[in-house]
C-alpha positions as CSV (number, residue, x, y, z in Angstrom):
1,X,0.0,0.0,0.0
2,X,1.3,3.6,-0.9
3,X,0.4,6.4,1.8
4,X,0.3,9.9,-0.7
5,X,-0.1,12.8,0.7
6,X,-3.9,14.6,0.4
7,X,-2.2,17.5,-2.0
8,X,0.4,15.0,-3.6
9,X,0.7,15.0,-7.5
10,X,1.2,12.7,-10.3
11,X,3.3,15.1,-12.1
12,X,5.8,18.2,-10.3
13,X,4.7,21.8,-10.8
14,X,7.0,24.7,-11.3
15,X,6.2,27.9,-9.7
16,X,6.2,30.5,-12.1
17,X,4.3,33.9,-12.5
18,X,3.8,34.2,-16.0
19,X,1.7,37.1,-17.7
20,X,-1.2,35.4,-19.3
21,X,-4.6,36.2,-20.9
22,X,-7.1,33.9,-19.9
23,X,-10.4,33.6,-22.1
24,X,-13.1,31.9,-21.9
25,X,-16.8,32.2,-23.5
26,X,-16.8,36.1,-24.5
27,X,-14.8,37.0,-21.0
28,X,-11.1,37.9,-21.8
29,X,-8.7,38.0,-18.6
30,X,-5.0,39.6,-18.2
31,X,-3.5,37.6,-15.1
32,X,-1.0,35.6,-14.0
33,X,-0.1,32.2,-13.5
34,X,0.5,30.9,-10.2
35,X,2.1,27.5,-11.6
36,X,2.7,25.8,-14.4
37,X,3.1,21.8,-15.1
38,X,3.0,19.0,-17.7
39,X,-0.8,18.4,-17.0
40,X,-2.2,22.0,-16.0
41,X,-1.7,25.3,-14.8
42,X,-3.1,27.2,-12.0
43,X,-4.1,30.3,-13.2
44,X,-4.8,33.4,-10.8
45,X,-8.1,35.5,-11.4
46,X,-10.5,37.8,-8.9
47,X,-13.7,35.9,-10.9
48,X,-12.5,32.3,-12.1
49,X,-14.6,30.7,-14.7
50,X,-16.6,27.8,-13.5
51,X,-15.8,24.4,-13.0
52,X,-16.3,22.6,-16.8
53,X,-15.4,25.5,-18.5
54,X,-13.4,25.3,-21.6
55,X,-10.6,28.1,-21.4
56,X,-7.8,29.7,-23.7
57,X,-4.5,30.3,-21.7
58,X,-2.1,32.5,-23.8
59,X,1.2,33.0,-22.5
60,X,2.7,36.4,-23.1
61,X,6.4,35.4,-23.1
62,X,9.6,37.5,-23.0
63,X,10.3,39.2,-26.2
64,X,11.9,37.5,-28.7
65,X,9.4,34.6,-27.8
66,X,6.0,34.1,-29.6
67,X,3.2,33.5,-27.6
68,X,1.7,30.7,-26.8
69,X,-2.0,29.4,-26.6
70,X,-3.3,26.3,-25.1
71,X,-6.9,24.8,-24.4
72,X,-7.9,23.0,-21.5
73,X,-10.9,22.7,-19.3
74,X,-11.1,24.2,-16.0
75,X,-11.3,21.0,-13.1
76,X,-10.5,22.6,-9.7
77,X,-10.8,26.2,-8.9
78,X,-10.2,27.9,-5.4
79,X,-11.5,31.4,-4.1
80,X,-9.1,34.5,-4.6
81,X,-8.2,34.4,-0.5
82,X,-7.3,30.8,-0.4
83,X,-5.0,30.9,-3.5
């Protein structure tokens, strides 16, 4: 028997505070990411989108970069204060 940890993940994620625009539906979203890994990103924002929701995350990187969109689904969300 494995004993993991409540808040253990499959995969490690990075902290990193990247500028992002987050869209979703007709809402459109500058913020910040909180952390980034290979299954998800965790995505700071006053109103988050509900739970289901499909979302655009695209990364504004440093110049010389191109930014980067991806499209996921929103599956665990916290409130501002507990981020």
């Amino acid at each position: 028997m494995v004993d993991v940890a409540p808040n253990a993940r499959r995969y490690v994620r990075l902290k990193a505070r990247v500028p992002a625009i987050l869209r979703w539906g007709k809402r459109q979203v500058s913020t910040l990411t909180s952390d980034i890994g290979l299954r998800g990103v965790f995505v700071l924002c006053d109103e988050p989108p509900p739970h289901r929701t499909f979302v655009e995350v695209e990364f504004r990187l440093p110049a010389g970069f191109q930014a980067m969109a991806l499209r996921g689904m929103v599956v665990h969300g916290t409130q501002p204060a507990s981020a």
